[in-house]
N, C-alpha and C positions, 0 to 999 in steps of 0.2 A: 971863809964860811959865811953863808948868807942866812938872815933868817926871814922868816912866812911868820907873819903876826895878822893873826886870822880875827876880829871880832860877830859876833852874832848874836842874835834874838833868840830867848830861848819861851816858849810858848810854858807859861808854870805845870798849865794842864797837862801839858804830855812830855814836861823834862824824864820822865823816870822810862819811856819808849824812845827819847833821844840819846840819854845814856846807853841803851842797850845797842842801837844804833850803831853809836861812836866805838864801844867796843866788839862787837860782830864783824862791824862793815866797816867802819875808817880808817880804826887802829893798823887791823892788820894792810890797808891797802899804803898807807904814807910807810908805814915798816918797812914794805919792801919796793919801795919808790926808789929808783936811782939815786946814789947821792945823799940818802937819808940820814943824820946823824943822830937826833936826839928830836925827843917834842914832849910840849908839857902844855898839858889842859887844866886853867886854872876853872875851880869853882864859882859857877855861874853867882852874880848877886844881881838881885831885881832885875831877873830876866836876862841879864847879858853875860853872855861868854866870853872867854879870850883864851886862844894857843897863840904859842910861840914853839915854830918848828924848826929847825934848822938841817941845812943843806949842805954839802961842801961848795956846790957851786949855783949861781944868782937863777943861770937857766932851769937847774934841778930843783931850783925850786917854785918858780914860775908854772912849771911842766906836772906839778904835784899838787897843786892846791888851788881853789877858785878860781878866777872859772874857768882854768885848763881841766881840770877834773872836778867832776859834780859831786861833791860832799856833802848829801844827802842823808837827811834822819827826819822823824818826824814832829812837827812842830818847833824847827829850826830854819832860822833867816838869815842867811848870809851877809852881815853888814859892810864890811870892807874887808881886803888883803891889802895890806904893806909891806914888801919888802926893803931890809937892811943888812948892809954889810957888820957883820959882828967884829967892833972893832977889838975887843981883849974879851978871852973865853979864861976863867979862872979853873982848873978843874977841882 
């Protein structure tokens, strides 16, 4: 299992059109991504965001998230993508 640890800018003025964004438009598209296992969008502090998505395999998740696909919302910056192998998954 690999995961997509997503950070970004979040603009204070229009987080509450970014939100709406994420669940309209993003949620459902990484859902039904190849590969998708799980993903969890923590609560932005002073402007920054951070997911962490995971995949079952490294390409599925390269293939799903910046900048293979444009994860777009408004008043949102895409700081970096890092991909990691998940070394123990507890459920």
């Amino acid at each position: 299992m690999y995961a997509a640890i997503v950070t970004v800018t979040i603009d204070p003025a229009q987080a509450p059109a970014a939100a709406a964004a994420l669940m309209a438009d993003v949620l459902p598209r990484i859902r039904s991504a190849p590969g998708f296992v799980s993903g969890y969008w923590m609560e932005p502090v002073g402007g920054q965001g951070l997911s962490v998505v995971l995949f079952e395999e490294e390409e599925q998740a390269r293939a799903a998230t910046p900048p293979a696909i444009g994860w777009t919302a408004p008043g949102v910056t895409v700081d970096g993508v890092e991909f990691r192998r998940v070394a123990v998954a507890v459920p």
